[in-house]
C-alpha positions as CSV (number, residue, x, y, z in Angstrom):
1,X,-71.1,133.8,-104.8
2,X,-70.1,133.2,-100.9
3,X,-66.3,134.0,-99.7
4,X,-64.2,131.0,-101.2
5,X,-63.4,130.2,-97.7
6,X,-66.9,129.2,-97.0
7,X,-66.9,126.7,-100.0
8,X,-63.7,125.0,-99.7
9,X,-63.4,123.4,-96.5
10,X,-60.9,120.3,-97.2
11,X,-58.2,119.2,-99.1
12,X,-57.7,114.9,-98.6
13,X,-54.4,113.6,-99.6
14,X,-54.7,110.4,-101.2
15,X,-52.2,108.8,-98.8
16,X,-53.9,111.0,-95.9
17,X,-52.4,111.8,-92.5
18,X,-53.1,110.3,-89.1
19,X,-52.0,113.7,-87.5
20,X,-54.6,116.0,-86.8
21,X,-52.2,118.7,-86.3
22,X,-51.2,117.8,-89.6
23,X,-54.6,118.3,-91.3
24,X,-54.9,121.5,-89.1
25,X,-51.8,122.7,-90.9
26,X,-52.6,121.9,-94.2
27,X,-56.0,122.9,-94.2
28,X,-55.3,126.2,-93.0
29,X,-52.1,127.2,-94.7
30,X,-54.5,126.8,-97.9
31,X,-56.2,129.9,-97.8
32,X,-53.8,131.7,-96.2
33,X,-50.2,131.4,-97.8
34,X,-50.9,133.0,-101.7
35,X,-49.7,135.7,-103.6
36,X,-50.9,138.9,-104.9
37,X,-50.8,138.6,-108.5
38,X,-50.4,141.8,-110.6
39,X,-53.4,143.0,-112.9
40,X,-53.1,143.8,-116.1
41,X,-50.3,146.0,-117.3
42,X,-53.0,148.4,-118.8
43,X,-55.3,148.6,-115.6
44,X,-52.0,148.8,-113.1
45,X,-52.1,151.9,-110.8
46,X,-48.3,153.3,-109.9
47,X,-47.4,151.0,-106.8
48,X,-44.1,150.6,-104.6
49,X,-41.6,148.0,-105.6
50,X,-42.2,144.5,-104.0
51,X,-39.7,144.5,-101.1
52,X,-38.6,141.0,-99.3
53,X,-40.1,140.8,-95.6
54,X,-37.7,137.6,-95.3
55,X,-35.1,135.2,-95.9
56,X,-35.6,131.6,-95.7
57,X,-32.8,129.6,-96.5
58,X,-32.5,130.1,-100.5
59,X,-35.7,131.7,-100.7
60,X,-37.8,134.8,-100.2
61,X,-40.8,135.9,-99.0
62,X,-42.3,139.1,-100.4
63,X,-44.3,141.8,-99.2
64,X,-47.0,141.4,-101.9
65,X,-47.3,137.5,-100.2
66,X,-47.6,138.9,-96.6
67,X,-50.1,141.5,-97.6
68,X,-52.4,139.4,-99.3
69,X,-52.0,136.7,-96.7
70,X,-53.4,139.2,-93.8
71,X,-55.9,140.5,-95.8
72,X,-57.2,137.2,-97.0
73,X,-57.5,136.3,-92.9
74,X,-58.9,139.6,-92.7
75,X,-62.2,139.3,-95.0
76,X,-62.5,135.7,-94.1
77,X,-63.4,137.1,-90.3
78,X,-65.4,139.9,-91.3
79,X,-67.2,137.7,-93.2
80,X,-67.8,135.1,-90.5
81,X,-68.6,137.9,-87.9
82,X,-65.6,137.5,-86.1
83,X,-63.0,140.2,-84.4
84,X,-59.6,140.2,-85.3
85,X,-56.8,142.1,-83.9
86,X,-55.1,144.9,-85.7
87,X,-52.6,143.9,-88.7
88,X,-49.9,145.0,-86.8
89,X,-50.3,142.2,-84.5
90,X,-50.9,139.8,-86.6
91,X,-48.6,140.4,-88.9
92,X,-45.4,138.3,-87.2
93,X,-47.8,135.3,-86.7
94,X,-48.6,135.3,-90.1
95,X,-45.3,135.6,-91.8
96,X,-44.3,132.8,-89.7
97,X,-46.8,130.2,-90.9
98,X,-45.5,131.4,-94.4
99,X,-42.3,130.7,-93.1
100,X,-42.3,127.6,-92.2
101,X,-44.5,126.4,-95.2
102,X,-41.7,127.6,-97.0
103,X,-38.6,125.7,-94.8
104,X,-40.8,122.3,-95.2
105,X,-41.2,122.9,-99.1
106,X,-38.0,123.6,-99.8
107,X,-36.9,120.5,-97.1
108,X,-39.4,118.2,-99.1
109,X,-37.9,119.0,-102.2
110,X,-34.3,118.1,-101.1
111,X,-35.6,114.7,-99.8
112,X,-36.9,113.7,-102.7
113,X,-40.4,114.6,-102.4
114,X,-42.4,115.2,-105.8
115,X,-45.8,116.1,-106.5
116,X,-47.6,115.2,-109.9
117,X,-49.8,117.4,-112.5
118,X,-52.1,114.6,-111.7
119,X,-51.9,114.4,-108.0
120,X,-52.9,118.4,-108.1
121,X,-55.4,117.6,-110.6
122,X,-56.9,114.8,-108.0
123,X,-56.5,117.2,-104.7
124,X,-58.9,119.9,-107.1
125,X,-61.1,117.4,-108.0
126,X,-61.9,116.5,-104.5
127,X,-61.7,119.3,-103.6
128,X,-64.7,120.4,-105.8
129,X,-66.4,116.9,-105.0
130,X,-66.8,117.2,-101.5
131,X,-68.5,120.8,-101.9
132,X,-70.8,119.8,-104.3
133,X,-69.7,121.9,-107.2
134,X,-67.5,121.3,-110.4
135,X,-64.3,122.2,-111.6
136,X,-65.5,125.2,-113.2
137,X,-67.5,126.4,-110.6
138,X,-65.0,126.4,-108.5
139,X,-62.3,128.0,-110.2
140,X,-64.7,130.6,-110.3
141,X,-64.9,130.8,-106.5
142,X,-61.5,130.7,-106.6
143,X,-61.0,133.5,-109.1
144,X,-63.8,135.6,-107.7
145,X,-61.7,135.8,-104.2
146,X,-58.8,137.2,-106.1
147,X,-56.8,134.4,-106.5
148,X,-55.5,133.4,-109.9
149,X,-56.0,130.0,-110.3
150,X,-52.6,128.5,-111.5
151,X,-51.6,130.3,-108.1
152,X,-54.5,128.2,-106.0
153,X,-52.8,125.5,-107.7
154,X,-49.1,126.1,-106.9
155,X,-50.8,126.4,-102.8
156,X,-52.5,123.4,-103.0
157,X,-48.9,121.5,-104.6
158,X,-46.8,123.3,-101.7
159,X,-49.3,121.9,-99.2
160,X,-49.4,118.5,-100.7
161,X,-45.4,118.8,-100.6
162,X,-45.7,120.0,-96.8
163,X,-48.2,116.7,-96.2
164,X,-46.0,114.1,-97.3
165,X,-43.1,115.5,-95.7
166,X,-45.2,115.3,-92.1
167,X,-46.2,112.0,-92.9
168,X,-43.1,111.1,-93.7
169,X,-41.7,112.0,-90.1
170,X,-45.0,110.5,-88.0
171,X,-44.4,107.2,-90.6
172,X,-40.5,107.0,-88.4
173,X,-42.5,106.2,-85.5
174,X,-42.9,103.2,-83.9
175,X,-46.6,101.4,-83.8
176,X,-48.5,101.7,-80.7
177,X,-48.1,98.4,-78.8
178,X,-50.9,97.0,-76.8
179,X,-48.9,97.1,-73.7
180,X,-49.0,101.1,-74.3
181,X,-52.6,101.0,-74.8
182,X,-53.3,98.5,-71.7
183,X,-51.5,100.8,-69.0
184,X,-53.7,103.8,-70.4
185,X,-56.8,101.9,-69.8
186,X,-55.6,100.5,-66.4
187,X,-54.4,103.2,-64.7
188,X,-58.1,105.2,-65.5
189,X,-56.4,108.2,-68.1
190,X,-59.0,107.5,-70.2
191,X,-62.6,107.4,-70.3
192,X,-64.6,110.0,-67.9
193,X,-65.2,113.4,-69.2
194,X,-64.0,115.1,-72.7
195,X,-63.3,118.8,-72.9
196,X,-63.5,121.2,-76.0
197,X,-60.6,122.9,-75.2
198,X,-58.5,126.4,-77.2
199,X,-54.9,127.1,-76.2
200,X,-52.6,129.8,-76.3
201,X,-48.9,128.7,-76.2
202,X,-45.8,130.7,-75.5
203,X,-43.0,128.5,-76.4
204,X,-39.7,128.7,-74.6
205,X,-37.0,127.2,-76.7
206,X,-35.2,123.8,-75.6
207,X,-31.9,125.1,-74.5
208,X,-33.7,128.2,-73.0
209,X,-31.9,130.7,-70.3
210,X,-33.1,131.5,-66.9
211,X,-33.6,135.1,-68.3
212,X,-35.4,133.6,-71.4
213,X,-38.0,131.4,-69.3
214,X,-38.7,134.0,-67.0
215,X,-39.6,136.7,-70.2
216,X,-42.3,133.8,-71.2
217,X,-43.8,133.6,-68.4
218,X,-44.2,136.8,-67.9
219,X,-45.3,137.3,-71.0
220,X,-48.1,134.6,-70.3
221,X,-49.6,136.0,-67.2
222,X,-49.9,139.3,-68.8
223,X,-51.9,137.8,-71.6
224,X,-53.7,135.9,-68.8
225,X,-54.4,139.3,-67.0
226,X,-55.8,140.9,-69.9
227,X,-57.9,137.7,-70.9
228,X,-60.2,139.3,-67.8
229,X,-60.0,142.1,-69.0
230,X,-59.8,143.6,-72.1
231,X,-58.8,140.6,-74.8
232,X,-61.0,137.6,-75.5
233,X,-59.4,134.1,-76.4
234,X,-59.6,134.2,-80.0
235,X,-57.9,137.7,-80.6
236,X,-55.5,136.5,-78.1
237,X,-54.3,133.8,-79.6
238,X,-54.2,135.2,-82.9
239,X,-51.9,137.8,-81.6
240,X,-49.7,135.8,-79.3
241,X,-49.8,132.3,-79.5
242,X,-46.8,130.2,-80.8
243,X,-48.3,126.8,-81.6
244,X,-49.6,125.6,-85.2
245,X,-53.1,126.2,-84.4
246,X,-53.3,130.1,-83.4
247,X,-54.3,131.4,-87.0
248,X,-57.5,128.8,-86.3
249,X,-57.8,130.7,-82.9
250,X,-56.3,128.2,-81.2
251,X,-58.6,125.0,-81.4
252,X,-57.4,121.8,-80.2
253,X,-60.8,119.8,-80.2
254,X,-62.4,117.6,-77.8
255,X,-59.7,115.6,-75.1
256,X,-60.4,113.0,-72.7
257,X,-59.8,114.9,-69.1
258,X,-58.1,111.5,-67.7
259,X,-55.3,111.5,-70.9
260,X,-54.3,114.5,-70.5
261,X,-51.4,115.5,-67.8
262,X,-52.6,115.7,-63.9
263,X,-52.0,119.3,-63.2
264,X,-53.6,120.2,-66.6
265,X,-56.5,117.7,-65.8
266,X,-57.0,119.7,-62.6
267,X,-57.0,123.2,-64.0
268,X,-59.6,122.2,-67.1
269,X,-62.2,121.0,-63.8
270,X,-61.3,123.6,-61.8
271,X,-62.3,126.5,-64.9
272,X,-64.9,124.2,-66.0
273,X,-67.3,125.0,-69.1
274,X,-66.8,128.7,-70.0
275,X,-63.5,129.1,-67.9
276,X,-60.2,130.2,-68.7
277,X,-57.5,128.1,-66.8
278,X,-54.6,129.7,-65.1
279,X,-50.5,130.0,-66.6
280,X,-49.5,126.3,-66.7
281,X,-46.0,125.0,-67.6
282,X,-45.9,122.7,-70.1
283,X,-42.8,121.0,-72.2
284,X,-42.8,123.8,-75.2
285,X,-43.2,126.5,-72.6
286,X,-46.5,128.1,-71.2
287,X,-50.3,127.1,-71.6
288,X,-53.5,128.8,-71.1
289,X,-56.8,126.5,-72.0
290,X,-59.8,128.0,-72.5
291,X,-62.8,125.8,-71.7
292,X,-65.4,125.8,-73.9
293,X,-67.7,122.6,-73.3
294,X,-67.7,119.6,-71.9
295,X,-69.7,115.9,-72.8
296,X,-69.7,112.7,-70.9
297,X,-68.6,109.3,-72.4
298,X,-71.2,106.4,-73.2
299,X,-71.1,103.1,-73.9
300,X,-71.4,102.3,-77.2
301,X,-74.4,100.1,-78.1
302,X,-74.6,99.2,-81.9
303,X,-77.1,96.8,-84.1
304,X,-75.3,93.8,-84.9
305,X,-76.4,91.3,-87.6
306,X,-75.8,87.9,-88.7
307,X,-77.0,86.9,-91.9
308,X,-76.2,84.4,-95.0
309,X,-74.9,85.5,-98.6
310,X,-75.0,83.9,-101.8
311,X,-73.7,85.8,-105.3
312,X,-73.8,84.8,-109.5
313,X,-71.6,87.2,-110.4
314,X,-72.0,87.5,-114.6
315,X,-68.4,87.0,-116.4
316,X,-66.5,86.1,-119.6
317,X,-68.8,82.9,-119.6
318,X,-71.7,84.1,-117.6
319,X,-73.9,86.3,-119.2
320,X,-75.9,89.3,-117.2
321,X,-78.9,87.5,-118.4
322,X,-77.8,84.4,-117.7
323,X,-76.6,85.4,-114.1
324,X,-80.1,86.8,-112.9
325,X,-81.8,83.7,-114.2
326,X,-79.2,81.5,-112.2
327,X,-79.9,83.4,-109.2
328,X,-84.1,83.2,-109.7
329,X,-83.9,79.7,-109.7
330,X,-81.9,79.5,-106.6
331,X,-84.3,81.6,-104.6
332,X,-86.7,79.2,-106.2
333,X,-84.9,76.3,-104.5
334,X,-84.7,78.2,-101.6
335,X,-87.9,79.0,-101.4
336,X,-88.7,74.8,-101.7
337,X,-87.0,73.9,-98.7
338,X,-83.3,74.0,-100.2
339,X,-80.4,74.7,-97.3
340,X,-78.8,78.1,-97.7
341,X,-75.4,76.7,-96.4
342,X,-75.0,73.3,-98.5
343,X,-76.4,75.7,-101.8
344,X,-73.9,78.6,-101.3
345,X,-71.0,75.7,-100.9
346,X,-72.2,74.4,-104.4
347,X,-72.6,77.5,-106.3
348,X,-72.2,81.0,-104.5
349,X,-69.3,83.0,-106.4
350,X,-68.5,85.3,-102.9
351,X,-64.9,84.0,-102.4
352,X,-65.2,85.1,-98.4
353,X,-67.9,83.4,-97.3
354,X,-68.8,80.4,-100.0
355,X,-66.9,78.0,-98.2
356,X,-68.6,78.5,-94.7
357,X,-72.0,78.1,-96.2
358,X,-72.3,82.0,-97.0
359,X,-72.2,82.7,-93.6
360,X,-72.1,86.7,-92.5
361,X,-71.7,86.7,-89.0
362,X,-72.3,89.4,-86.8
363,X,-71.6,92.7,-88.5
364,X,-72.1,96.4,-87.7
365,X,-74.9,97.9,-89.9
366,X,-73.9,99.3,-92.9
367,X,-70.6,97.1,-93.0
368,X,-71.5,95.6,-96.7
369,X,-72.7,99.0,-98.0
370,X,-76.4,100.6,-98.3
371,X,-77.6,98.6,-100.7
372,X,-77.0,95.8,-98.4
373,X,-78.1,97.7,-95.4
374,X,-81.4,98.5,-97.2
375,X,-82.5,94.8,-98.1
376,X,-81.4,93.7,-94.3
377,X,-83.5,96.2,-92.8
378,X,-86.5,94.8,-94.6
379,X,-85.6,91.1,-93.6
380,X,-87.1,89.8,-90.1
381,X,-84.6,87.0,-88.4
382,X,-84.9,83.9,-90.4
383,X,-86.5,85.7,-93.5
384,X,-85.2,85.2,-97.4
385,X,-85.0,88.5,-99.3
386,X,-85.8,88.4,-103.1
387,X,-82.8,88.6,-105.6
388,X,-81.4,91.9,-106.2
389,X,-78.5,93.2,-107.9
390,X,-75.5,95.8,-107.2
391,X,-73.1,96.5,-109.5
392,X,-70.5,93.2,-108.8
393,X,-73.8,91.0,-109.7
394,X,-76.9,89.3,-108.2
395,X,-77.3,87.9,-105.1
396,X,-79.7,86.6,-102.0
397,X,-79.5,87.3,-98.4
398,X,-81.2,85.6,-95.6
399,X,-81.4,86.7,-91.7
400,X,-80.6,84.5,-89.8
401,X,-80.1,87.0,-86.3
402,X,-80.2,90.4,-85.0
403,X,-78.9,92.0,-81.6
404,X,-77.7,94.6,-79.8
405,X,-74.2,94.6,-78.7
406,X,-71.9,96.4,-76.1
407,X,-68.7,97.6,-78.3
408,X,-67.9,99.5,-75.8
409,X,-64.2,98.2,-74.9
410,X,-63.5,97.5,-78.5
411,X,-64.1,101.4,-79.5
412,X,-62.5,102.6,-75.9
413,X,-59.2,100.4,-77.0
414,X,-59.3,102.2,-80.5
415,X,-59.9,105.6,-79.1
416,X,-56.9,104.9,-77.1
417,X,-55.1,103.8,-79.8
418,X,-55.6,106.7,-81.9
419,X,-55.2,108.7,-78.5
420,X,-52.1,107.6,-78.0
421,X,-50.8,107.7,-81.6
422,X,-52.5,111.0,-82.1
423,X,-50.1,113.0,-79.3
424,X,-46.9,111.0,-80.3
425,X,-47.7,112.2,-83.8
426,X,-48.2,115.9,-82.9
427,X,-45.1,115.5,-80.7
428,X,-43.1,114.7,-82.8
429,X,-44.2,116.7,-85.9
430,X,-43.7,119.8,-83.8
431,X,-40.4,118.6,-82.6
432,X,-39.3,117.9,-86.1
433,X,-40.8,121.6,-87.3
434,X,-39.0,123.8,-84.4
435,X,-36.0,121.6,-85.3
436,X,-36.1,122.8,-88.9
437,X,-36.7,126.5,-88.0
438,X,-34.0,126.3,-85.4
439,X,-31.7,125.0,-87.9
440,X,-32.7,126.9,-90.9
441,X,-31.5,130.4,-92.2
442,X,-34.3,132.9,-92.0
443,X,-33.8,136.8,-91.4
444,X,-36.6,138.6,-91.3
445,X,-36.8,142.0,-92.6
446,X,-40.0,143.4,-91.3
């Protein structure tokens, strides 16, 4: 069986999260943050007394948890192919991810955060669902990595826990007003060009010293030195990299050129696809993007179709007999010369669209489902479709027009909305994280 990595890629809470830093997080602190367990007493070799590598707050972090953390991250790369630096320089990265899952646990806890048998048992089962196995199989995928099982679903709790807390703090945020979302559009810092875009981040803390700033930048351009040199991006921000996304190698994603900063706009087109921008100040500290691709915008063109429904949906009183031989004969009266809109007044049981004579108008394909979808696509404008049933009941569709329509404003003003949303969110949730470590006790023992 493949690496358990390579079979579990997601874990959806039910309430989800609109930060992608968020998901990022959680995602990642999966496979990462477990413990060693012991094996049996009877096949034990001697080993060295689990020693604590920190404090954190009323809790501790062991070795055993650190160990098998890095060498989790350790086989995962080796078995994707990719280069990681040596443990040693790794090993203060990942103890802080464990870290900080623990702070936000332990801070969920106190606020009143709880997490079900059942809502583990529903984070498994989707998990299993959207790779395509079952519950046993993958318990044996999580098994055959080394992890015992009750421990995978301790993680997948803690993570659940450190979810609702960051939803929790981007939910205290204020809505997105249209105003917000009509200056981005007008003053042109969005559309154009989007960037795939990694980052290495050397934070400098709010209340930093002269002294302080001037150690992280030099600390920057030396990592930016050897980025020429001897160091490529991934290992580098693996090694050095402060933000929530350097055990991920420092990913961001794809970002519009024009809603990002000026100065940072400026340095992702002067490195271009490939490059490696210069040292750039940012609010946490220092930045250095590495440029990996680049796609233009389109418009967004999309198949539009108007169309009329009527539905006999069987009931208490209606049998499922009964229901298809209703809707037979109205496709017979149909078929006769009957009006569609005056028919679906009289008898069609879709609450939405009865009263307007059944009338669909202009959707996006696949807005009513496949099954929909499917009979539509058969259907030229103006053409009845035979009865067919789904499971809410039976029902007739007619066509009455088709196009092609330019949705490009309408996505661009959700983009933007999500845009905007997206970096108050992450924001915010790192504000609210650096606040809790700053505020936290931790003493690390390494």
């Amino acid at each position: 069986m493949n690496s358990f990595r390579s079979k579990i890629t997601a874990i959806s809470e039910a309430s989800g999260s609109r930060s992608p830093s968020a998901k990022r997080a959680m995602i990642g602190a999966l496979f990462f943050a477990l413990f060693v367990l012991p094996m049996p007493l009877q096949a034990q070799e001697p080993r060295p007394i689990d020693s604590i590598v920190a404090l954190v707050e009323s809790d501790v972090i062991l070795q055993s948890e650190l160990d098998e953390a890095i060498e989790r991250i350790q086989r995962e790369a080796a078995a994707a192919g990719e280069r990681l630096p040596a443990r040693s320089l790794i090993e203060e990265q990942m103890l802080e991810r464990l870290i900080l899952t623990r702070l936000e646990v332990l801070r969920a806890e106190a606020t009143g955060i709880r997490v079900s048998d059942m809502d583990v048992d529903e984070a498994v089962q989707r998990v299993a669902q959207q790779n395509n196995i079952t519950l046993t199989q993958l318990r044996q995928a999580v098994e055959s990595d080394g992890v015992d099982f009750a421990e995978f679903r301790r993680t997948v709790r803690e993570q659940i826990m450190s979810s609702r807390l960051r939803q929790r703090v981007v939910n205290s945020m204020e809505e997105v007003s249209d105003t917000e979302i009509d200056i981005v559009l007008e003053s042109d810092r969005f559309g154009g060009a989007e960037y795939l875009l990694s980052q290495i981040v050397i934070q400098v803390p709010e209340s930093a010293t002269q002294a302080q700033i001037q150690e992280a930048s030099a600390q920057a351009s030396e990592i930016r030195r050897r980025l020429g040199d001897d160091l490529d991006f991934t290992t580098a921000a693996l090694t050095f990299s402060q933000s929530p996304d350097a055990l991920e190698g420092g990913e961001v994603g794809w970002r519009s050129i024009n809603a990002l900063p000026p100065s940072v706009a400026e340095a992702i087109e002067e490195a271009g696809p490939g490059g490696i921008t210069d040292v750039l100040r940012s609010p946490v500290g220092f930045l250095i993007l590495n440029v990996r691709d680049r796609r233009e915008q389109q418009d967004i063109i999309v198949r539009e179709y108007q169309a009329r429904h009527l539905m006999v949906r069987p009931d208490e009183i209606i049998s499922a007999q009964e229901a298809e031989t209703m809707i037979r004969d109205y496709h017979a009266e149909l078929e006769d010369g009957a009006a569609f809109a005056e028919l679906a007044r009289e008898v069609s049981m879709d609450e939405t669209s009865a009263n307007i004579g059944g009338l669909l108008n202009w959707f996006q394909a696949g807005a009513y489902g496949d099954q929909f979808q499917a009979v539509i696509d058969q259907l030229d404008p103006g053409e009845l479709s035979e009865p067919f049933q789904t499971p809410v009941g039976w029902h007739l569709l007619r066509l009455e027009d088709e196009r092609d329509a330019d949705r490009t404003e309408e996505v661009m003003r959700s983009r933007a909305r999500d845009m905007i949303f997206s970096q108050q969110a992450e924001e915010e949730v790192d504000r609210f994280l650096r606040q809790l470590r700053g505020e936290s006790f931790v003493e690390v023992r390494l």
